[in-house]
Rosetta silent file (secondary structure, phi, psi, omega in degrees, C-alpha in Angstrom):
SEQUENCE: XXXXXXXXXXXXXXXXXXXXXXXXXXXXXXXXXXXXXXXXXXXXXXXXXXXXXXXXXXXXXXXXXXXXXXXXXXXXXXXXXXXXXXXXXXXXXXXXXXXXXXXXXXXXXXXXXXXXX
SCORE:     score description
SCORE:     0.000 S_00000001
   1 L     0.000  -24.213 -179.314  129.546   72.765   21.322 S_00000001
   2 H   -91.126   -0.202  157.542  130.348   68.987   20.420 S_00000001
   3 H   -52.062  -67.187  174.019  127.656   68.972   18.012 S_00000001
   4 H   -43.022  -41.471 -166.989  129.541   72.015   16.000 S_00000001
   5 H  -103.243  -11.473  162.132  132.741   70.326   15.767 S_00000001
   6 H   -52.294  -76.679 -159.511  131.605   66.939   15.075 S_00000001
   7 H   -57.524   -5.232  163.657  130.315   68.226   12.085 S_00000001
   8 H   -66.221  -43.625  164.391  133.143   70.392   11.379 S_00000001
   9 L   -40.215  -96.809  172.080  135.163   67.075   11.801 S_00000001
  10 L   -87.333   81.292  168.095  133.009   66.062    8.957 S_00000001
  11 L   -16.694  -56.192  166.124  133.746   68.561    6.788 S_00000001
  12 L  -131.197   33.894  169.650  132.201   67.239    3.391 S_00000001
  13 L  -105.417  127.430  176.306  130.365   64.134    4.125 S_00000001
  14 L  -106.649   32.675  172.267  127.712   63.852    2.666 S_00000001
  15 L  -105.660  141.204  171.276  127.059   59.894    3.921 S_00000001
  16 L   107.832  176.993  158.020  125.234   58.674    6.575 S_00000001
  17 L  -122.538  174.356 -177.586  122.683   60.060    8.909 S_00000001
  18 L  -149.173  132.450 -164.598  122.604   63.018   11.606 S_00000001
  19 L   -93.652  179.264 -169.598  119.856   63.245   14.082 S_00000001
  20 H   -50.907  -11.649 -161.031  117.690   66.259   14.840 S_00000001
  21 H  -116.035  -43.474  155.196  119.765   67.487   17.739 S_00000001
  22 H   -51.340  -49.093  159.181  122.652   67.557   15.564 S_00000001
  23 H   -37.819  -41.723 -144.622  121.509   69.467   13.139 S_00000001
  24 H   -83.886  -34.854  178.213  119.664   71.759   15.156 S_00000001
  25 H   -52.593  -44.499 -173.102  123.023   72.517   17.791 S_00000001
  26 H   -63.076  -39.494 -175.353  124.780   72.890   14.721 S_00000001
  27 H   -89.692  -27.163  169.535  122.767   75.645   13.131 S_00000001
  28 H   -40.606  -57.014  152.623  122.190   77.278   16.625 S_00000001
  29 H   -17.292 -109.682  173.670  126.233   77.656   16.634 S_00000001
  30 H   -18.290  -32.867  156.253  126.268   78.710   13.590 S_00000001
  31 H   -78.107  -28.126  172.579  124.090   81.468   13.977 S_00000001
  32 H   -47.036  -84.470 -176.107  125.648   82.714   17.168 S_00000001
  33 H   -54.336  -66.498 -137.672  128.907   83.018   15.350 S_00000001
  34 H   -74.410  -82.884 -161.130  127.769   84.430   11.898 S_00000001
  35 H   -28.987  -38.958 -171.278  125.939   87.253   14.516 S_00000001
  36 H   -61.709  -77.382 -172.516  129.244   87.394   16.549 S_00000001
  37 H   -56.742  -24.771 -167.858  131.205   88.153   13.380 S_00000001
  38 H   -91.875  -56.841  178.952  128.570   90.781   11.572 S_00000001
  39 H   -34.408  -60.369  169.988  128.991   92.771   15.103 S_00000001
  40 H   -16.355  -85.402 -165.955  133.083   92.384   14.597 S_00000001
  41 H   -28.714  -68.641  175.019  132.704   93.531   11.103 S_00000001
  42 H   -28.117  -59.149 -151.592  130.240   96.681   12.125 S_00000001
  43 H   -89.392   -3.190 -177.449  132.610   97.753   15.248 S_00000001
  44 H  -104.925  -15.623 -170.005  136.523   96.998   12.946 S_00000001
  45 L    74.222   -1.658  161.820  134.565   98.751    9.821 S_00000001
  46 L   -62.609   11.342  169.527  135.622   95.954    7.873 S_00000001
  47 L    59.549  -92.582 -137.607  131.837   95.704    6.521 S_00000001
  48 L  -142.642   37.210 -174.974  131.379   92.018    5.247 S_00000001
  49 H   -66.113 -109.102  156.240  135.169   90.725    5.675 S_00000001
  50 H    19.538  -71.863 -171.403  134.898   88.279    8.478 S_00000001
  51 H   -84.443  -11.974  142.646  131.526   87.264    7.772 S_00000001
  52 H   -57.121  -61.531 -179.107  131.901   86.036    4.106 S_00000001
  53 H   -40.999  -39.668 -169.587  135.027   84.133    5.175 S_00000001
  54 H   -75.527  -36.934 -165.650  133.257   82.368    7.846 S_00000001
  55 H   -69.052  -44.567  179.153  129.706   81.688    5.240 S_00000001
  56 H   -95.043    1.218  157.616  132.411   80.094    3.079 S_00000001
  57 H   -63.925  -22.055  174.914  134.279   78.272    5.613 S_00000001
  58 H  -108.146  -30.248 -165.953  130.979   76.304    6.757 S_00000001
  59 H   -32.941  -36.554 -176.180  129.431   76.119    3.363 S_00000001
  60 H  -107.861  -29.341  143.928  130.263   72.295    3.177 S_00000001
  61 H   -62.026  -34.294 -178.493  129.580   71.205    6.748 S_00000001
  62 H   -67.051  -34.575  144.586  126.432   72.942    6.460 S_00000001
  63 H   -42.884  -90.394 -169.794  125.708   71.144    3.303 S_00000001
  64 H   -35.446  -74.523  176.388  126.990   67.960    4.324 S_00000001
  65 H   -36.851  -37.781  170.080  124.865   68.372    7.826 S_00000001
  66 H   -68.270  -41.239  177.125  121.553   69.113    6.168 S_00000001
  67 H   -75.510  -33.753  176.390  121.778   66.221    3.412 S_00000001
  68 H   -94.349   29.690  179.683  122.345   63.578    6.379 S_00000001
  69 H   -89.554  -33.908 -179.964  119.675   65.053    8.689 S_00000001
  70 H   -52.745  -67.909  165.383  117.496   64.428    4.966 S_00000001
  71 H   -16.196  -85.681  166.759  118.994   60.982    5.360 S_00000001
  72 H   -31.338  -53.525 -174.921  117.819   60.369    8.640 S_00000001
  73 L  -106.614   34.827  150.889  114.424   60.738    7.862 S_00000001
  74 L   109.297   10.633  152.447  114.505   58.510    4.366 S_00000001
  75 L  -127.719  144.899 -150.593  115.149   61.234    2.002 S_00000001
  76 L   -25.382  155.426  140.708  117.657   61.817   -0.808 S_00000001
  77 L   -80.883   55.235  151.070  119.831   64.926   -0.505 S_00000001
  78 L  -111.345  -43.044 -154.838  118.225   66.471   -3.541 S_00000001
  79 L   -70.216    5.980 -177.723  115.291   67.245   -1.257 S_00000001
  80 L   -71.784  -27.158 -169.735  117.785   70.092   -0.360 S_00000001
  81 H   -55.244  -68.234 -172.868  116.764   71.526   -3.512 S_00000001
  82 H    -4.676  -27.118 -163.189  113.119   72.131   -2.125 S_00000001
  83 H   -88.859   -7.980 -156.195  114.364   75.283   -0.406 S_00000001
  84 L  -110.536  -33.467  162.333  114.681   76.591   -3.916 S_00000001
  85 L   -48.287  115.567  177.273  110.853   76.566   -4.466 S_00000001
  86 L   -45.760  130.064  163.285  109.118   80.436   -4.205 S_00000001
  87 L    81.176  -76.270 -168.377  107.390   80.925   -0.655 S_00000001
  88 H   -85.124  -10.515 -153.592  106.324   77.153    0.425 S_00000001
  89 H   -87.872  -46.998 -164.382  109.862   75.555   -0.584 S_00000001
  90 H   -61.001  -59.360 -178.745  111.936   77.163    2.623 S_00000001
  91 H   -69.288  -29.108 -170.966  109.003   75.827    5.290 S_00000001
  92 H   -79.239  -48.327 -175.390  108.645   72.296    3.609 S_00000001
  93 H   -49.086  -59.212 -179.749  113.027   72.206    3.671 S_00000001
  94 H   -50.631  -45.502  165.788  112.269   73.548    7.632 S_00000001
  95 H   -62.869  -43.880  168.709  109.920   70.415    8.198 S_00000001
  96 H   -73.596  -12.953  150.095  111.565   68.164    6.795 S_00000001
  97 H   -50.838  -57.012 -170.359  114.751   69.269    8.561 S_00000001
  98 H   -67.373  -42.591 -163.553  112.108   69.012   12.272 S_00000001
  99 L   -70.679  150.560 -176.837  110.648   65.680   11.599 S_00000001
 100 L   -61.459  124.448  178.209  111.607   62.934   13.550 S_00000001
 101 L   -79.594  147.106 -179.305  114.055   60.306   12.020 S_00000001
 102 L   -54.844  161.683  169.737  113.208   56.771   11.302 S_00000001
 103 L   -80.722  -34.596  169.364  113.905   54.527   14.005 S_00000001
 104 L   -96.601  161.232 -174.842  115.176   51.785   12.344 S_00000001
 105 L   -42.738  120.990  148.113  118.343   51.129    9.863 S_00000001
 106 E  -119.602 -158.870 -173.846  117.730   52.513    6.440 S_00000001
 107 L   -82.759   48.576 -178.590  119.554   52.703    2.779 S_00000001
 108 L  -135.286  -28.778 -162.158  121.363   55.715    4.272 S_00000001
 109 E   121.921 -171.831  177.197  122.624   53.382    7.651 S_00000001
 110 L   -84.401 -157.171 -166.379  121.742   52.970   10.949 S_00000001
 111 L   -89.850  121.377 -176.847  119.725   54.988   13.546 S_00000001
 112 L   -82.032  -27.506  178.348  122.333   57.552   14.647 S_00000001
 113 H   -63.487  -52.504 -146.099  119.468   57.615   18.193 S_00000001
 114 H  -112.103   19.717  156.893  120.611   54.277   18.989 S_00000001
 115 H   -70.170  -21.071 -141.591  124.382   54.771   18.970 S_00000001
 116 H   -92.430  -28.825 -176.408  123.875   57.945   21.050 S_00000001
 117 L   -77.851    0.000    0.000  121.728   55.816   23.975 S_00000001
């Protein structure tokens, strides 16, 4: 849970890095609720109230969270774009989201692993 509200805390930064465990807690969350909310919707008959408010209430931590998990492992946030590619675009954005961040300081900052030990 303190993975979700850190990055709600930062709301639109798109500086820095965020390691894999952040990311991944974060999008767990995030699905959890967005399911949570579609259920709401179904059982109040409010169709797709709820659950639009919430997709555009995260839109920018979810952003923000993805470009510095890119960060973390040395690459721009334009590699977000990748996900935009037919078929092959979605799984290369999903690997490069999974791979393991460098270990040492790059032009993004340092290793968010060795605050966290």
């Amino acid at each position: 849970m303190n993975h979700y509200l850190d990055v709600l805390k930062k709301y639109a930064v798109f500086s820095g890095r965020a390691r894999r465990q952040e990311y991944w807690m974060f999008f767990l969350f995030n699905l959890a609720a967005a399911v949570i909310l579609t259920i709401l919707d179904g059982v109040l008959g409010t169709s797709p109230v709820l659950y639009s408010i919430y997709v555009v209430a995260v839109l920018l931590p979810s952003l923000g969270v993805a470009v510095r998990r890119l960060h973390d492992t040395g690459k721009s946030g334009w590699w977000i774009l990748i996900g935009l590619v037919p078929f092959v675009g979605f799984i290369w954005f999903i690997v490069l989201l999974a791979t393991a961040g460098q270990p040492q300081p790059n032009q993004y900052g340092p290793d968010p692993k060795a605050y966290a030990a």
